[in-house]
NUVEX-818608 format. One record per residue (C-alpha): x, y, z. Coordinates in steps of 0.25 Angstrom, whole numbers, padded with zeros to 4 digits, always signed. Layout:
N
XYZ
...
REM end
This chain:
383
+0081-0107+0013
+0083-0104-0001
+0090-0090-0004
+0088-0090-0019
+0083-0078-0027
+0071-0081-0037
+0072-0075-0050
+0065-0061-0047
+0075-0060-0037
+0085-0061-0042
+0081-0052-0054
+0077-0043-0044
+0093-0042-0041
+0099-0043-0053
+0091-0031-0056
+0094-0022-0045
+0107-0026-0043
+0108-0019-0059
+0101-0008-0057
+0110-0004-0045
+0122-0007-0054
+0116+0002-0064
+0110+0011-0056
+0118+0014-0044
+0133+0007-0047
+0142+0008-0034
+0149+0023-0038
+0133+0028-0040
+0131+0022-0026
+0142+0028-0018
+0142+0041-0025
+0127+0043-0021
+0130+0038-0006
+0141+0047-0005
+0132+0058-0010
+0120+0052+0000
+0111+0053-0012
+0100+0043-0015
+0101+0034-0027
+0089+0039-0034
+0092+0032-0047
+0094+0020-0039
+0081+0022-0031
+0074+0024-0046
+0079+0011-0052
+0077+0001-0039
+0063+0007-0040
+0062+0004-0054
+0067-0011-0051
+0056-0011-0041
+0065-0014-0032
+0057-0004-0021
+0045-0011-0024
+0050-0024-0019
+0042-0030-0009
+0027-0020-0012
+0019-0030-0019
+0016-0026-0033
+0002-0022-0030
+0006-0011-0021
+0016-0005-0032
+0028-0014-0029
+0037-0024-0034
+0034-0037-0026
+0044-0044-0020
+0047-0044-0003
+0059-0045+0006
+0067-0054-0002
+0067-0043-0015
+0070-0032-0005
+0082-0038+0000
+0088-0042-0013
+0085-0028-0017
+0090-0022-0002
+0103-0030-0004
+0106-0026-0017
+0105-0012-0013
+0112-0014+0000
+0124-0018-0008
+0125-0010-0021
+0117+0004-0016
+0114+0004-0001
+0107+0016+0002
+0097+0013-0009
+0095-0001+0000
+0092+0006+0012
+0082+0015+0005
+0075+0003+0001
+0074-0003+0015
+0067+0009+0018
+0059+0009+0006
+0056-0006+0008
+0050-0003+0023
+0042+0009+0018
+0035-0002+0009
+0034-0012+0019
+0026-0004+0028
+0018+0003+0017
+0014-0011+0014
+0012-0017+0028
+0005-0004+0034
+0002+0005+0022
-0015+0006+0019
-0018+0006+0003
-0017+0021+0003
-0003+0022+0008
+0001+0009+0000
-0003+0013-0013
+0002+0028-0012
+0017+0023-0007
+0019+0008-0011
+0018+0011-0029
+0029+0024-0025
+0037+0016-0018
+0041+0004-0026
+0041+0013-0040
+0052+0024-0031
+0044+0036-0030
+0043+0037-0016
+0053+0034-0004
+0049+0031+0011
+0056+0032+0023
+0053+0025+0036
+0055+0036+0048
+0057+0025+0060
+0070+0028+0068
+0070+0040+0077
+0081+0049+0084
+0076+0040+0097
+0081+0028+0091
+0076+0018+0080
+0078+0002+0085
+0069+0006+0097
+0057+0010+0089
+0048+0011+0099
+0055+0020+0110
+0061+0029+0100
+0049+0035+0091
+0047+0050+0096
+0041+0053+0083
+0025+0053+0086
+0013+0056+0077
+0000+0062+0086
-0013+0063+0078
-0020+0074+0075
-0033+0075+0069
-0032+0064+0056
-0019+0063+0057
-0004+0064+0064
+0006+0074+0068
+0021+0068+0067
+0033+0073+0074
+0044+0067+0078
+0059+0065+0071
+0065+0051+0064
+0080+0049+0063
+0088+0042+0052
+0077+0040+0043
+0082+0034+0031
+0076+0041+0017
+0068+0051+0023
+0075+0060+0015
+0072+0055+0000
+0057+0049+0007
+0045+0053+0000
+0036+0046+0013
+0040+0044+0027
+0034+0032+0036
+0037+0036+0052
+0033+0030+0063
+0028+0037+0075
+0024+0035+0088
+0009+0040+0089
+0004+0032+0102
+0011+0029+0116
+0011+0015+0116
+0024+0010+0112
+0021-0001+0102
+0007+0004+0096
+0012+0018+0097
+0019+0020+0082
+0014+0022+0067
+0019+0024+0056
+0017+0035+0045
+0018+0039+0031
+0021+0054+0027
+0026+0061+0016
+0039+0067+0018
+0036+0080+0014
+0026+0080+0026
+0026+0093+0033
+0035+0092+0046
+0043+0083+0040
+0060+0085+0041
+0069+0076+0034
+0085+0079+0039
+0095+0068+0033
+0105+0062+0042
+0121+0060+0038
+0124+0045+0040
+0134+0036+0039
+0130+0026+0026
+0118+0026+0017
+0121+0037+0011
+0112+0038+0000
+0099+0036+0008
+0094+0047+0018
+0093+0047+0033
+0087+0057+0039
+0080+0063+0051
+0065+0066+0050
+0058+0074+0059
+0042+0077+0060
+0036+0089+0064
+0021+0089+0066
+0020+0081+0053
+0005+0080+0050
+0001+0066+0046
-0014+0062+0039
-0019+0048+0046
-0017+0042+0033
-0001+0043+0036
-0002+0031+0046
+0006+0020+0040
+0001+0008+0045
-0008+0009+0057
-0007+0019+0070
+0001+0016+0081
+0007+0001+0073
+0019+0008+0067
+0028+0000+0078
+0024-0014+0074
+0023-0009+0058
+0038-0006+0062
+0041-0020+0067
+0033-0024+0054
+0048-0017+0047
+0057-0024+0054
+0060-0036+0047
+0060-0031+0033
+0069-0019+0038
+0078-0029+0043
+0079-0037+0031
+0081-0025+0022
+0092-0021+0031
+0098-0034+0029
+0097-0034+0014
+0103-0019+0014
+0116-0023+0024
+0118-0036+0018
+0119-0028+0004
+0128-0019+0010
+0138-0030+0015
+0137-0037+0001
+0142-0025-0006
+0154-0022+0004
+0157-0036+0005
+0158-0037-0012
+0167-0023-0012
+0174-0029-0004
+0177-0041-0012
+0180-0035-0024
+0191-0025-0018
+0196-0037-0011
+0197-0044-0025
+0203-0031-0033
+0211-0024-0021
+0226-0029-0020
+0236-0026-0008
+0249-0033-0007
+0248-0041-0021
+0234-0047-0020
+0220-0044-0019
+0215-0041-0003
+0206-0050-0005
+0216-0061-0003
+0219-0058+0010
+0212-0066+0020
+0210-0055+0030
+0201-0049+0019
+0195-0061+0014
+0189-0065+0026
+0184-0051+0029
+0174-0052+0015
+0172-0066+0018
+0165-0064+0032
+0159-0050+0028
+0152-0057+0015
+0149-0069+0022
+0142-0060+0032
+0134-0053+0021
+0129-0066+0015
+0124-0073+0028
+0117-0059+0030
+0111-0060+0016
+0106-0074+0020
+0099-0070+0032
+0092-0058+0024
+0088-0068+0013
+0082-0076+0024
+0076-0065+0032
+0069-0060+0017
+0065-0076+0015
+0058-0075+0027
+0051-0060+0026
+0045-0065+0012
+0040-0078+0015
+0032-0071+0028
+0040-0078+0040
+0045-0072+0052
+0058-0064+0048
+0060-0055+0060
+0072-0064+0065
+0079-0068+0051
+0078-0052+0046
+0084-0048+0059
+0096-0060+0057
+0098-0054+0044
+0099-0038+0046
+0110-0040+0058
+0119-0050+0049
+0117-0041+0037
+0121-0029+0046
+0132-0035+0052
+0136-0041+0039
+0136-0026+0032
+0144-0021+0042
+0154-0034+0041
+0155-0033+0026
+0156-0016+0025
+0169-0017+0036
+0175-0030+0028
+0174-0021+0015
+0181-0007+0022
+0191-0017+0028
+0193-0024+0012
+0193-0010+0004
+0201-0001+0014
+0201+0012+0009
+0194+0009-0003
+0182+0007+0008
+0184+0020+0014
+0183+0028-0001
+0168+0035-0002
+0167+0032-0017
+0168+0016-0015
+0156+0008-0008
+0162+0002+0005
+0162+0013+0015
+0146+0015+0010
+0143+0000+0013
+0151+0001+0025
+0143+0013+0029
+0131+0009+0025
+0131-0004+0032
+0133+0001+0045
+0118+0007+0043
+0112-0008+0046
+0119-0010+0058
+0109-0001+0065
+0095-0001+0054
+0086-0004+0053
+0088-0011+0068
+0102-0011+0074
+0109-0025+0073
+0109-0024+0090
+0093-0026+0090
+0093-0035+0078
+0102-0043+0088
+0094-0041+0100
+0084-0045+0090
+0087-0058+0085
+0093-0062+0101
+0080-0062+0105
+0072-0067+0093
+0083-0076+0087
+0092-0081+0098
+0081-0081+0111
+0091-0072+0118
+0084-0061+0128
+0077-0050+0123
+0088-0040+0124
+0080-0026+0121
REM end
């Protein structure tokens, strides 16, 4: 399989990775993460790159493109400003499912906003029940009345609720466990509507909150999709989720693996470099060549997403190496740095807190596992 970018993607990097650099350099990005602020000038700029439009055809107010754009662009982010990363993850999926499910009404009034930055989505799944187990742990439930719907119920660690314009929520409006969800769209500002953010460990400059509906009145129009499908428009997430997950973590590992190789390179300790001990070596050696393999596995996973094959094994391959490989890399640059990792004002404590993030979301690497032992390896179904 041949990796090589085309010319429009690689323009595609060469421009982003520039406009971070201008936009957002390193000390901008810490200072806003130790200030959980959200990179609005950042936000701005991406947008104007039509980086958010990536993967909405142009039609539909966006900027072409499909998984293999969103995964350069993810991984750029993942290592330069993650926070932003994981906010376009959640943007990407709000798009996703406007596009699969979303009537004309709803696809023209969101999708142009969208990929131009003037509105922001947020995708109110998990809940204080749980969040792998979908299905037995939605409590949140819509009942009709008259036209339309009353929501109550309370979602926890939603990701950018907070700075959302529009939520999509899924909730249980039937018994039958399968055919029983749907999905909505609502304003924010709805009536009955809380928003409380969460203290958490990384992402700093991206919200997480808790959202709670009170009798929330919905029109009819507010379905997204059709009633009682929200589970299988779910499953139709997963795989992009995945792969975006494994774009983001593999960005993370790249930038902790290249700090670390530059202080290995500039720090001394008894008359030479650290980097020319082998103890050290070998510990960016394995931690970057982790990093890489889990960048060929996304590569292939995006390959396969975009020419329309099945990706459901290779996006799951590729999410619990990139995770792993995150982890691997973030510990390997607090080990190389020493104090210099532990100091607030310098990037590896962020990516070694932000990495930890992906080994739970969007699915834990323990059902990813179980996952791919039971599609992958022919092993027993084991949940």
């Amino acid at each position: 399989m041949d990796f090589a970018l085309d010319e429009g993607q690689r323009l595609l990097l060469d421009a982003l990775e520039g406009t971070v650099k201008r936009v957002s350099p390193p000390e901008r990005v810490q200072r806003l993460d130790n200030l959980s602020a959200f990179d609005a000038d950042l936000h701005r700029a991406i947008a104007d790159l039509g980086v958010l439009g990536l993967g909405v055809p142009e039609a539909d107010g966006g900027s072409g493109g499909g998984p293999l754009e969103q995964i350069l662009a993810l991984e750029v982010l993942g290592r330069t400003a993650t926070s932003m990363a994981v906010f376009l993850v959640v943007h990407y999926i709000a798009m996703h499912l406007l596009l699969d499910f979303g009537n004309p009404a709803q696809r023209q009034a969101h999708l142009p906003a969208l990929c131009r930055g003037e509105r922001k989505f947020s995708f109110c799944l998990t809940e204080p029940g749980g969040g792998t187990d979908v299905l037995g742990a939605i409590r949140t439930s819509a009942r009709r009345q008259g036209e339309g719907w009353r929501l109550n119920g309370t979602k926890q660690w939603i990701s950018g609720a907070g700075i959302a314009d529009q939520l999509i929520v899924l909730a249980r409006t039937a018994e039958h466990r399968t055919r029983g969800l749907t999905m909505f769209l609502l304003p924010k500002a709805s009536p009955g509507l809380r928003v409380a953010e969460r203290a958490t460990l990384g992402i700093h400059g991206y919200d997480t909150n808790e959202v709670a509906f009170e009798e929330v009145e919905l029109p009819r129009a507010a379905v997204l999709g059709a009633a009682n499908a929200g589970f299988q428009q779910v499953l139709a997430t997963l795989n992009a989720e995945r792969l975006h997950a494994a774009a983001v973590a593999t960005g993370i590992g790249r930038g902790a693996c290249q700090v670390a190789v530059a202080h290995a390179k500039s720090r001394a300790a008894f008359g030479r470099p650290i980097g020319q001990f082998q103890a050290v070596q070998h510990r960016l050696v394995r931690a970057s060549l982790a990093v890489e393999a889990a960048w060929l596995l996304t590569l292939r996973a995006a390959g396969d997403a975009a020419a329309g094959r099945p990706a459901e094994l290779n996006t799951s391959m590729a999410k619990l190496a990139a995770a792993e490989a995150a982890v691997q890399a973030t510990q390997a640059g607090m080990e190389t740095l020493a104090g210099a990792g532990f100091d607030l004002d310098l990037p590896m404590q962020r990516y070694f807190r932000d990495a930890r993030l992906y080994v739970f979301a969007p699915i834990t690497n323990d059902m990813v596992a179980n996952f791919l032992g039971e599609r992958w390896l022919g092993l027993p179904r084991s949940f």
